[in-house]
C-alpha positions, 0 to 999 in steps of 0.5 A: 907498493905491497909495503905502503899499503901495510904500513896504512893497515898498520896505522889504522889498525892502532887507531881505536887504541889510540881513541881510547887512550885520548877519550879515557884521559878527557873523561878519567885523568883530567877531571881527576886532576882538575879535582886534585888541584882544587883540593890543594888550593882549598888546603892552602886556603884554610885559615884560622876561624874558617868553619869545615866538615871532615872526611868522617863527617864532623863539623867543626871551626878551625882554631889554628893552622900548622903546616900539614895540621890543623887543631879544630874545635868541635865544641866548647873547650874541645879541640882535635888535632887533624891532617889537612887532608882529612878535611874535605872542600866538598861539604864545607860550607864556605864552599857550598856558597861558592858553589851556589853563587857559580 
């Protein structure tokens, strides 16, 4: 009887761990992943004339789209040339509007 009752201690003993490994992944990795998603889906989205804020904080419109770049046109007759990933789907207008019909 002496080794069933050592391996329920031994159960027991590994739970808190293992509650600490279900709760960190619902409040750390799935949002995180959840976010990352979301992320992509705006970077696939973009299209030409769509107006967009950088990671650095510049606004702009968007004057063409290329498969991992953008040219983005800040003001009249000046245009810059980004990654995708330096746009950011936070601050973008279009998406603030989505937000706030949510």
């Amino acid at each position: 009887m002496a080794p069933a009752e050592g391996g329920e201690g031994g159960l027991m003993s590994f739970l808190p761990l293992i509650l600490i490994v279900v709760v960190f992944y619902f409040f750390m990795i799935r949002p995180q992943l959840k976010k990352q998603k979301e992320q992509k889906k705006f970077r696939e989205s973009l299209g030409k004339g769509d107006k967009v804020v950088t990671i650095g904080g510049m606004h702009g419109k968007i004057v063409e789209v290329k498969d991992t770049t953008v040219i983005l046109e800040v003001a009249n007759g000046v245009q810059i040339t980004l990654e995708k990933t330096a746009l950011s789907s936070d601050f973008t207008s279009g998406n603030q509007i989505q937000q706030n019909q949510k």
